[in-house]
C-alpha positions as CSV (number, residue, x, y, z in Angstrom):
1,X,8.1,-58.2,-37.6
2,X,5.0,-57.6,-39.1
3,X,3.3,-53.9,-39.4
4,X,0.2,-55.6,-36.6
5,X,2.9,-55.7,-34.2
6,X,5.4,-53.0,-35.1
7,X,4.5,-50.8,-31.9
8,X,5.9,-53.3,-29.7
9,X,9.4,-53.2,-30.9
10,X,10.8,-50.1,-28.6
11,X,8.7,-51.3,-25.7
12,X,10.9,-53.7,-24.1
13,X,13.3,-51.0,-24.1
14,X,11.6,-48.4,-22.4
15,X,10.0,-51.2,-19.9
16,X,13.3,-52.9,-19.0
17,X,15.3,-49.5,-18.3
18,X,12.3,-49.0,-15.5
19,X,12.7,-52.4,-14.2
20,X,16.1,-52.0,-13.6
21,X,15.8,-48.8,-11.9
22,X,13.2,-49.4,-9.6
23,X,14.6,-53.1,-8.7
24,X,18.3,-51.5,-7.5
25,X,16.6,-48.2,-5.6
26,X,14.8,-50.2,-3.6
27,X,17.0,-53.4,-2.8
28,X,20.2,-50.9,-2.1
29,X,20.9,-50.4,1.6
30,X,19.4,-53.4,2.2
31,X,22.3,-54.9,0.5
32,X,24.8,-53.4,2.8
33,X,24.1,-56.6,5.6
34,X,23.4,-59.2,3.2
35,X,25.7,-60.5,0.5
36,X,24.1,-62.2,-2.9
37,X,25.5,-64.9,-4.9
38,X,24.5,-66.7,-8.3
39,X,23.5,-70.4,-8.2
40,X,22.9,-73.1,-11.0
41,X,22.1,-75.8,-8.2
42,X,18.8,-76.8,-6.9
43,X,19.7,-75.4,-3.7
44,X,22.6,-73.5,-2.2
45,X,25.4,-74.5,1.0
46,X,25.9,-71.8,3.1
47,X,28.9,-72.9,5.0
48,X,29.7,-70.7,8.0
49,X,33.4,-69.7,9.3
50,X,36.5,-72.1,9.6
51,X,40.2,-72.2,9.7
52,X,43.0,-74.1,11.2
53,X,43.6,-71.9,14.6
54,X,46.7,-70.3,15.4
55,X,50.2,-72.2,14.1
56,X,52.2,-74.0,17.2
57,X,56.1,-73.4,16.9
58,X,58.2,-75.4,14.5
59,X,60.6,-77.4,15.6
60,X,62.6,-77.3,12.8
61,X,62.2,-80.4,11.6
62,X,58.6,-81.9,11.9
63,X,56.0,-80.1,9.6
64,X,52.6,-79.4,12.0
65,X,49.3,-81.0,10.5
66,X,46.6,-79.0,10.3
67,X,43.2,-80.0,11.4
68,X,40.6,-77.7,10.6
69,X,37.5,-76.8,13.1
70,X,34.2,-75.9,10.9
71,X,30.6,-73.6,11.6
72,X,27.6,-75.0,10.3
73,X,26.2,-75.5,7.3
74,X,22.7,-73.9,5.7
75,X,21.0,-75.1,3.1
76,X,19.0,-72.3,1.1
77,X,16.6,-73.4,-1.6
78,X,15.6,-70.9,-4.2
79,X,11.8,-70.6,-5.2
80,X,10.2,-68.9,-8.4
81,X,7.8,-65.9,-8.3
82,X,6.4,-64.1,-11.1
83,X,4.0,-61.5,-12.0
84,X,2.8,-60.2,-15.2
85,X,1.2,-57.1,-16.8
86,X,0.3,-56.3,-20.4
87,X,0.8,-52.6,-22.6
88,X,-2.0,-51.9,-24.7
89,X,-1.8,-50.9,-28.1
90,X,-4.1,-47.7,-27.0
91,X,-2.2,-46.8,-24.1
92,X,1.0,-47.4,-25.9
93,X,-0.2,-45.0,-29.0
94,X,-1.1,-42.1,-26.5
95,X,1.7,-42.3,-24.4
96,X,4.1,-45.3,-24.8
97,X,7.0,-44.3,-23.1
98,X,4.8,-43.7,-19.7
99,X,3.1,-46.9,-20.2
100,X,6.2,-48.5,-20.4
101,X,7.8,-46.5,-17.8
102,X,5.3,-47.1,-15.6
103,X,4.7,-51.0,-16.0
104,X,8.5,-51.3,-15.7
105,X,8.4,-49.5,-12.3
106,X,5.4,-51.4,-11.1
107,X,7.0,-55.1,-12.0
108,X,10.4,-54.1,-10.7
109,X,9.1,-52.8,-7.4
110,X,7.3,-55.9,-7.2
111,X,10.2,-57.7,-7.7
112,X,12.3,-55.6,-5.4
113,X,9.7,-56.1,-2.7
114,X,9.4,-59.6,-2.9
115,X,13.0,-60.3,-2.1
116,X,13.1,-57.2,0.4
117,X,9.8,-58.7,2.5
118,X,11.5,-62.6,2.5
119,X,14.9,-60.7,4.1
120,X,12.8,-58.8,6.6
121,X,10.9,-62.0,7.2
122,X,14.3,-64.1,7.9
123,X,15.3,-61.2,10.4
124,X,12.1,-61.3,12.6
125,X,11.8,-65.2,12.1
126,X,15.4,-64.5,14.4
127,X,14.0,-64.9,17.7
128,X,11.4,-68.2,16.5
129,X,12.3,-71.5,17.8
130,X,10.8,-73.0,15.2
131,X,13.2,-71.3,12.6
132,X,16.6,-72.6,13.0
133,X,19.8,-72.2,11.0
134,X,22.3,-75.1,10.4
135,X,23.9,-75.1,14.0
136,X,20.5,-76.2,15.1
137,X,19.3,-73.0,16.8
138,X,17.2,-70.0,16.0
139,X,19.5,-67.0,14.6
140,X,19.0,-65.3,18.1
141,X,20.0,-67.9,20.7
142,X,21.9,-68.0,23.8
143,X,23.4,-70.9,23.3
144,X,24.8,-71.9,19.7
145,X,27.6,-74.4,19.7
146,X,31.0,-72.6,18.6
147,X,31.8,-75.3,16.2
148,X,31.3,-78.7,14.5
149,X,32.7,-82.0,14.6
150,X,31.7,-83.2,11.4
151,X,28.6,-84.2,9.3
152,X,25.6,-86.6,9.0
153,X,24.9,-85.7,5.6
154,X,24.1,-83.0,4.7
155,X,23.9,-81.9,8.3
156,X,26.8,-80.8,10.7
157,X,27.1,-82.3,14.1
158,X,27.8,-79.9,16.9
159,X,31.2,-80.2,18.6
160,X,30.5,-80.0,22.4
161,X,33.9,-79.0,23.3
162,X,33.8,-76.3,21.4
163,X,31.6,-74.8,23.9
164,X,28.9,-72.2,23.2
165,X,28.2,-68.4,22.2
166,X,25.5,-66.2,22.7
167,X,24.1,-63.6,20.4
168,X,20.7,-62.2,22.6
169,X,20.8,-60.2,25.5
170,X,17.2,-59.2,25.4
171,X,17.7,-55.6,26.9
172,X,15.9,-52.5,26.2
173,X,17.6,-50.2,23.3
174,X,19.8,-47.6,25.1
175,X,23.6,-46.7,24.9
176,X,24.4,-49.0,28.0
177,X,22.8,-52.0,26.1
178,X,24.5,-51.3,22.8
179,X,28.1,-51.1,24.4
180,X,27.1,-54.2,26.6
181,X,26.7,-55.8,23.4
182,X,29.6,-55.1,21.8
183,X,31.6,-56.1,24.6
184,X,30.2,-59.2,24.3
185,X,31.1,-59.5,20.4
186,X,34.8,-58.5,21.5
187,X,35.0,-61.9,23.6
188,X,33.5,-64.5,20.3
189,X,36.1,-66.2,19.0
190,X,35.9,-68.3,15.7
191,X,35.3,-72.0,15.2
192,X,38.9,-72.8,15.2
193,X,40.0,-70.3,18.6
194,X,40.8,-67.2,17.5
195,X,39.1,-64.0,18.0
196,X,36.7,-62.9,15.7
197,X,37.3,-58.8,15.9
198,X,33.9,-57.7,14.8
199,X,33.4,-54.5,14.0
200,X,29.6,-53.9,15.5
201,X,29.1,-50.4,13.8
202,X,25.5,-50.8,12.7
203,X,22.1,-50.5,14.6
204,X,19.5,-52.3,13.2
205,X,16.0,-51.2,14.8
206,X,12.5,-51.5,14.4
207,X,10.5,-49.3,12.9
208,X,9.4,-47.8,16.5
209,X,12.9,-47.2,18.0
210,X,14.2,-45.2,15.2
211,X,13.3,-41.9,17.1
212,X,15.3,-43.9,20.2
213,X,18.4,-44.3,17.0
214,X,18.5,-41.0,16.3
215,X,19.0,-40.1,19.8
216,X,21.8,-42.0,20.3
217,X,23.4,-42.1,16.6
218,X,22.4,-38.6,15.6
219,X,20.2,-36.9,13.3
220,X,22.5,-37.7,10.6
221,X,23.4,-41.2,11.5
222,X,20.7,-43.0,9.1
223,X,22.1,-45.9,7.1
224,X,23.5,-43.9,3.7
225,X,25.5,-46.5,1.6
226,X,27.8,-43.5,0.4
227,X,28.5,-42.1,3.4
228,X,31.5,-39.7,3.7
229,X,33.6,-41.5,6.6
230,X,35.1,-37.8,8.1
231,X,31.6,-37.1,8.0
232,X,31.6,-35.6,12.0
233,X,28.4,-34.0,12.2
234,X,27.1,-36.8,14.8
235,X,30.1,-36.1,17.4
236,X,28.2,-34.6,19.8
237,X,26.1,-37.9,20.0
238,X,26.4,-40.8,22.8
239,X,27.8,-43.3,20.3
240,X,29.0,-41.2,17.5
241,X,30.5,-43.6,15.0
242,X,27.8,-46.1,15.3
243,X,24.9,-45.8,12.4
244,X,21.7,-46.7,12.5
245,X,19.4,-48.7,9.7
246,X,15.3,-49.6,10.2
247,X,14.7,-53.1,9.8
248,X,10.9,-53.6,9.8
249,X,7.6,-52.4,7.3
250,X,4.1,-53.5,7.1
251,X,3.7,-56.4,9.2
252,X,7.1,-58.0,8.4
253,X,10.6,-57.5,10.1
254,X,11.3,-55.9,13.6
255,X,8.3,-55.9,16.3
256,X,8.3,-52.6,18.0
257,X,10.8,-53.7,21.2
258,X,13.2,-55.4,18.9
259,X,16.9,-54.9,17.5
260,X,20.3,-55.8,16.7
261,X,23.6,-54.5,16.0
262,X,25.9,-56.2,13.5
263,X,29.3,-55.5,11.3
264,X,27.8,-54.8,7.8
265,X,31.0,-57.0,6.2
266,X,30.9,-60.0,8.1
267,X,27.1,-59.9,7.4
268,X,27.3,-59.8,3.5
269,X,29.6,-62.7,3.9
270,X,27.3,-64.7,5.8
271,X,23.7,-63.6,5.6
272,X,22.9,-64.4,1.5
273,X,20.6,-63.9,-0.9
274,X,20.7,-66.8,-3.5
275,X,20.0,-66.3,-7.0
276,X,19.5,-69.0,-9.5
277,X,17.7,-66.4,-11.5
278,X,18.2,-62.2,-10.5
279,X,15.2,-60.3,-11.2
280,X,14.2,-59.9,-14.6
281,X,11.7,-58.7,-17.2
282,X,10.4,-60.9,-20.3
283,X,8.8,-59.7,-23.3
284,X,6.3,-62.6,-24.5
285,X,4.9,-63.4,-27.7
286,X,0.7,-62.9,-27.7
287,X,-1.7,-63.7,-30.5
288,X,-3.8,-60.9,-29.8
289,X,-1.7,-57.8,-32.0
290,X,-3.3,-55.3,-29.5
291,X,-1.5,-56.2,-26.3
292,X,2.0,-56.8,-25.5
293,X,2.9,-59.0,-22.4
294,X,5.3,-58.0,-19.8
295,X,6.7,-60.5,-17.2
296,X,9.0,-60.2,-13.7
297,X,10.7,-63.0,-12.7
298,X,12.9,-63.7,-10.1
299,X,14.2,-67.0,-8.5
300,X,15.9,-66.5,-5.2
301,X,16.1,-67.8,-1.2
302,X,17.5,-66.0,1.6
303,X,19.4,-67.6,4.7
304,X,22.3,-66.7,7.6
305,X,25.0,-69.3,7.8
306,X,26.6,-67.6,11.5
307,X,25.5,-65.7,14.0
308,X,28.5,-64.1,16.0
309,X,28.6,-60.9,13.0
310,X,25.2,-60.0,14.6
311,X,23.8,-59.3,18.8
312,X,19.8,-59.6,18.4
313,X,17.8,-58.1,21.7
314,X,14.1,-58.4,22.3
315,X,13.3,-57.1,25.7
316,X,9.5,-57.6,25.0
């Protein structure tokens, strides 16, 4: 490299260790209800849950075809963002590991934030009829059909005897309405017929009811990814094994009336975030010898392929 440009060499270093950081503290509990995946296509198929039922007896002799019943299909199409900062040779010479550091932690926040305000968006875009998943319906509906009968395309028809499900009861947040609702989970079955033996353990709440979550979950009962499971210090508490997590910031998520209450694994496996490109940093070449350019990229879509994992209320 020549001496002009010399000073740049360590930066990408010191900037992408920052990225990194900042990009995985912010993006971590939120990963505990979605899943992510990689793609190389132009857009991503979400297919929801499927199987072949339970097995009728054999006879001995004839084998039992299987025919298998199928959710719905979503279609999630990745988009580009980027945002860009340069170091300056000044700033670099008088501090260059907190220039770095700190452009690192600005782009990777950015790029944390990005993804984190489109997955708050998909939650309180939930309840809009004008938002609706492959089935046809809005994540939150009463009445999303239980299964398909084949496709049209791209698209999957809905199978009417299948019959429907419900995922919104639209009650107010209290311990009554959180066991009403997962009651209700007990009783969904899957596409093909058999029961789909959710495990609603977290509360998802708006930024308003968290005072209400900590009433009913416990001062300790705050989402914590590494959370020791004979941890007892909420047993005192209404619904003691049940955690809570805030879903809403700014403007975007949860309005102040709304929440949900899911099982975290069935989520990750169908709520995604779709990566054709996970967030990065790039080091670019410049003419000018007194600035070095910094870029974060990321290339992503969120979307929900199911709903049964997840009981949405909005008493409002």
């Amino acid at each position: 490299m020549p001496q002009n440009t010399a000073w740049k060499t360590d930066n990408y270093r010191l900037v992408g260790k920052a990225f990194e950081y900042s990009y995985a503290n912010r993006l971590n509990k939120l990963l505990s209800v979605i899943g992510t995946t990689s793609s190389n296509s132009i857009d991503y198929e979400l297919t929801g849950s499927g199987g072949y039922g339970e097995m009728p007896v054999y006879d001995g002799e004839n084998l039992n075809e299987g025919h298998k019943k199928r959710g719905f299909k979503t279609i999630i199409t990745p988009e580009e963002f980027s945002l860009s900062e340069s170091v300056g040779y000044k700033q670099a010479k008088i501090d260059k590991s907190g220039e770095c550091s700190r452009v690192g932690k600005m782009l990777g926040n950015s790029a944390a934030m990005t993804v984190y305000m489109h997955a708050l968006r998909m939650f309180a875009n939930a309840f809009n009829p004008d938002c609706v998943g492959g089935d046809g319906k809005p994540w939150a509906a009463a009445d999303h059909p239980n299964a398909s009968r084949g496709s049209q395309g791209r698209r999957f028809l809905p199978d009417p005897e299948s019959g429907t499900y419900g995922n919104r009861i639209d009650k107010a947040l209290s311990v009554s309405a959180i066991t009403a609702a997962q009651s209700l989970a007990g009783r969904f079955t899957t596409p093909d017929g058999l029961p789909l033996l959710a495990e609603m353990s977290l509360l998802l709440v708006s930024p308003e009811l968290e005072a209400e979550a900590k009433k009913i979950c416990g001062d300790n009962g705050k989402f914590r990814p590494n959370r020791n499971p004979e941890d007892d210090s909420n047993a005192a508490n209404p619904l003691a094994d049940l955690q809570y997590m805030v879903i809403g910031g700014g403007r975007d998520g949860f309005t102040a009336k709304q929440w949900a209450i899911c099982d975290p694994a069935l989520m990750r496996e169908t709520v995604k975030l779709v990566y054709i490109t996970a967030p990065t940093v790039m080091q670019t070449a410049l003419d000018n010898p007194l600035k070095d350019l910094y870029t974060g990229y990321v290339d992503f879509g969120c979307g929900w392929g199911d709903g049964r994992q997840i009981i949405f209320s909005d008493p409002s």
